[in-house]
N, C-alpha and C positions, 0 to 999 in steps of 0.2 A: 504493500500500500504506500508507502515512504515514495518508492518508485513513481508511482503514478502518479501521485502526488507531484513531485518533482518534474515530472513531463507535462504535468497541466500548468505549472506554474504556484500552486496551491500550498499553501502551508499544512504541514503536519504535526497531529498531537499523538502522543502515547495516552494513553489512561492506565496508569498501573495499579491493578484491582489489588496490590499483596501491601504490606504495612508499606509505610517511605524508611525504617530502617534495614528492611530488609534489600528497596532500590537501591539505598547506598550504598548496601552491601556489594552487591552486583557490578555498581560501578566503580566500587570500590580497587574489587578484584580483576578488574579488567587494567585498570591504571596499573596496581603492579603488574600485572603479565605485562602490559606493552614498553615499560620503562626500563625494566630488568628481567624479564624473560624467565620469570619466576613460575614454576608449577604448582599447584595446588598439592599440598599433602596432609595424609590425615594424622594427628600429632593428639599425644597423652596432653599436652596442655590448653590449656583456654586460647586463642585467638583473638585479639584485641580487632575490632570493626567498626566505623564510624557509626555510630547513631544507636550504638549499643551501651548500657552505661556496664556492665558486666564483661569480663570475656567472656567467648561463646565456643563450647566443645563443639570439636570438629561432626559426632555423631550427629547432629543436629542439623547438619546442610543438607544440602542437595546430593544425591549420592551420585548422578553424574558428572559432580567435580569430580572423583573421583577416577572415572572413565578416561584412561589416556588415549583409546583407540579412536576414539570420534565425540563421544558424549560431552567431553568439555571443551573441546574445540568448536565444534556447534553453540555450543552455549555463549562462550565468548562470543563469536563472529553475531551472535544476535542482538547481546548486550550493547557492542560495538554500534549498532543502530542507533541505538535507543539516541544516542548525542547528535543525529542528523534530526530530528524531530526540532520543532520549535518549542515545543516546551511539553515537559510531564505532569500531569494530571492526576495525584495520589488521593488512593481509596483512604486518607484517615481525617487526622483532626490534630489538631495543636496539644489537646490537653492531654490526649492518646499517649502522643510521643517528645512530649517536650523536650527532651534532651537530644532526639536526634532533629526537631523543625528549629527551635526557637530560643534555647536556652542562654545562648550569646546575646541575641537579637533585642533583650528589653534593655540589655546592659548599653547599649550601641546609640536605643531612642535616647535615655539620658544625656547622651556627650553633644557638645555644640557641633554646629556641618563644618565639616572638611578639616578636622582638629584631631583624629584617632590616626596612631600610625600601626598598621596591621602587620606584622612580625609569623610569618606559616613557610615554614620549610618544608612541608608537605608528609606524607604519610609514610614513607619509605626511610628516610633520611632522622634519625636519632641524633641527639645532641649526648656531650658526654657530663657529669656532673663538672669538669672545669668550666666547657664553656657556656652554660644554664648559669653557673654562675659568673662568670664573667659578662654574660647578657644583662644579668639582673642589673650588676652595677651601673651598670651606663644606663642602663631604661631607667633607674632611680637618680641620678644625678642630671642626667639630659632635662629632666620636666615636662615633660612631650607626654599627653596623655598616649595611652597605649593599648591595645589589643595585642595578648602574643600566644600563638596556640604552641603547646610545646608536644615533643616527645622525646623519650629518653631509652637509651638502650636497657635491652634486657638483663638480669643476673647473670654471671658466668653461665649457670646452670640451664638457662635457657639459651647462652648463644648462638646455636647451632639451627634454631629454627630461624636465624637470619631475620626477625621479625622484629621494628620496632614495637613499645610497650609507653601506654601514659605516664605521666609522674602518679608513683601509688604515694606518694607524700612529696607533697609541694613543699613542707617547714623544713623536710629533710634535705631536699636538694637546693633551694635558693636560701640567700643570706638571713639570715636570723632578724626575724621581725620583719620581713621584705613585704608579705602582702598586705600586714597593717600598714603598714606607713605608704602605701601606692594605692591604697583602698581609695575609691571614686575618681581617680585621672585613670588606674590602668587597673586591669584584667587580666588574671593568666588561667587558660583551660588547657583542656587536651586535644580533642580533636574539634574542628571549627568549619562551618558552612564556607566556603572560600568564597563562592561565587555571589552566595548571600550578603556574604561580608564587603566585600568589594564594593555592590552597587549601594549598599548604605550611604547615608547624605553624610555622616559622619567620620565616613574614611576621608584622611589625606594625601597618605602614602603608603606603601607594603612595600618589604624590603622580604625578597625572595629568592629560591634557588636558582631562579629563572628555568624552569620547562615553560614548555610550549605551552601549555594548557592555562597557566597561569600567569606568563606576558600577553595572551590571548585577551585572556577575562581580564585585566585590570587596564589595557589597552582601552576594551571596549568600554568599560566604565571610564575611563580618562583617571584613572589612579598614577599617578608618579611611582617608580619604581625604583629601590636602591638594591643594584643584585650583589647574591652571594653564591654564585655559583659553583659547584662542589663535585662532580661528576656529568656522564654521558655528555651528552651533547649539551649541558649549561654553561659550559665558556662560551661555546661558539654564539648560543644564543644572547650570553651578556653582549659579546662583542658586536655582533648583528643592531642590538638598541642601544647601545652606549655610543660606537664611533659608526657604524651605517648612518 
């Protein structure tokens, strides 16, 4: 239908009949496979997934992740669609899923327009407790109201699943006393709506790994970008908006 659509001229919607955390999920897992070429395995521990406030056992998915022969392959290449659509149409409701629609979103109405500087190195890419805290300090002494969605590598004992993991204690990894005293100019979560975040009247600037997905969206919204580019193709892309 996308197809036809596209040949009439016509715009296209999805309607996704299944929760929006479970979409995320999906889109989730498509971004890592196409970034890093990462396969889906099934693992004794939790799996961290945006829009989920829990980790989520692997038993719980779709069993044709599992399927190397065709079934996840298909399944991507479907998912893969869904981003040609103009926009998704989810079967829920705010109160439903607060944590994976809205839960940044009221902190964001409060801040003056074009005053938050949005800090998301994206879902793959971990910070290490040095530089989380070496983040903090400058987002505390700069004064610059903030948004910064963080993640952090896993325990020795999980690094093998290759997977980053949220902060499970925010007091333990940033500077002592750090969210009192940033309490109402800045915000720190774990995992963050990007594209949500971006078009808010209250962004000014994001400071990024620079993927494509994300000089896209912040592009489109007219967000200023400060890159920190850190693998694959993110130099090339800083260098393409910085001196192109």
């Amino acid at each position: 239908m996308i197809d036809v659509a596209n040949e009439l001229g016509l715009p296209s919607y999805l309607f996704n009949t299944s929760a929006a955390a479970s979409l995320l999920f999906m889109l989730h897992l498509i971004t890592g496979h196409d970034q890093v070429g990462r396969e889906f395995q099934a693992s004794d521990t939790g799996l961290v997934i945006p829009g989920y406030v829990n980790s989520v056992p692997s038993n719980v998915l779709y069993a044709l992740l599992f399927d190397k022969i065709g079934g996840c392959i298909c399944f991507l290449n479907l998912v893969r669609r869904f981003k040609e659509t103009k926009a998704i149409i989810t079967n829920s409701f705010a109160e439903l899923e607060s944590h994976a629609l809205d839960e940044i979103m009221k902190w964001l109405d409060n801040q003056p327009p074009s005053m938050v500087v949005f800090l998301c190195f994206g879902s793959l890419v971990p910070i290490d407790e040095a530089q989380a805290m070496e983040i903090a300090q400058k987002l505390e002494k700069c004064g610059h109201r903030f948004l910064w969605s963080v993640r952090i590598q896993r325990p020795i004992s999980d690094a093998t699943s290759g997977k980053p993991n949220n902060y499970t204690n925010l007091k333990e990894m940033l500077p002592q006393r750090f969210l009192e005293r940033i309490k109402g100019r800045g915000m720190v979560c774990g995992w963050a709506p990007q594209v949500e975040v971006l078009a808010h009247k209250s962004i000014g600037g994001f400071v990024s790994l620079c993927g494509w997905n994300s000089i896209s969206e912040s592009l489109w919204y007219r967000v200023p970008i400060l890159t920190w580019p850190l693998y694959a193709e993110q130099q090339l892309n800083a260098f393409q908006m910085v001196k192109d």
